[in-house]
N, C-alpha and C positions, 0 to 999 in steps of 0.2 A: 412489775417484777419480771426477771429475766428466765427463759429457762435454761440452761444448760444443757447440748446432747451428750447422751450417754454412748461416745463411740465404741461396739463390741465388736471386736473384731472376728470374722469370719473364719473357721477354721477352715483350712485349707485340704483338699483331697485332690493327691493326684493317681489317677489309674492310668501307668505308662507301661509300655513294651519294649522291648529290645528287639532290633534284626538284623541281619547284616547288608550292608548296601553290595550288589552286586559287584559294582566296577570297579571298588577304592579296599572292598574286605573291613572298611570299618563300621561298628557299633555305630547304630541311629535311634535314638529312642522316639518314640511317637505315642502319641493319645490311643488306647481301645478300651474299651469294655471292659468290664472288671470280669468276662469272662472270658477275654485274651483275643478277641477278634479287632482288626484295626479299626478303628471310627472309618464312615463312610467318605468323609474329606480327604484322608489321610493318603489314599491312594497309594496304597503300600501294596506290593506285588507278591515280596519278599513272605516267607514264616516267621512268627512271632517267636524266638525264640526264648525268651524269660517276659514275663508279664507282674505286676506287681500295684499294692492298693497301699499308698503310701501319705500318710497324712501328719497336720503340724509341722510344716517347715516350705522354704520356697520350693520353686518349679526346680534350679538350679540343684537345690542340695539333694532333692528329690530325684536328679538325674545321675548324680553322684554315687547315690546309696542304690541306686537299681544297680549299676554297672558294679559296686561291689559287691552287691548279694547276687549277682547273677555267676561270677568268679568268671567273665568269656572275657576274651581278649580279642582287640585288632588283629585281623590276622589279612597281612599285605595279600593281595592277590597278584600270583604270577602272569605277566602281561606274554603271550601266548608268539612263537615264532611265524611271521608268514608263510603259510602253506606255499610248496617246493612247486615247482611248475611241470609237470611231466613233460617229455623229450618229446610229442607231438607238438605241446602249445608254444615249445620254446623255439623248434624250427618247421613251421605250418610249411606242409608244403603246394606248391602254384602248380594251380591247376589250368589245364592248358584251354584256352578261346576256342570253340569249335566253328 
């Protein structure tokens, strides 16, 4: 006689975070705590800025539904003009051989 498994599927929990990445200004979600601190791998430098414990559904739709309960948006980061050179560095002047 054969047995048959009974496959039950696991429900799924994810506790993810939102931050914003320094250099791009866009939304990154990552793994922390369901007390908002970032998991120790994660190597986030950043502030957690929305945190959430979100369960039954994939990782995908789960990152979906943080970014619209969170209501933040991408926001471009202005890339910064090279500092001006002051009037000594731009004409150094020669100093004489003694």
């Amino acid at each position: 006689m054969k047995r048959t498994k009974k496959n039950t599927p696991k429900a799924r929990r994810w506790s993810l975070g939102l931050y914003r990445n320094a250099s791009s200004g866009k939304l990154v979600a990552c793994y922390v705590t369901v007390g908002g601190k970032p998991m120790p791998y994660q190597n986030v430098k950043s502030k957690i800025l929305f945190h959430e414990v979100l369960t039954d559904m994939t990782y995908s739709e789960a990152r979906k539904r943080l970014v619209r309960d969170s209501k933040l948006t991408d926001k471009p980061v202005a890339k910064k003009a090279p500092a001006k050179k002051s009037a000594k560095e731009e004409h150094p002047v020669m100093k004489k051989a003694a």
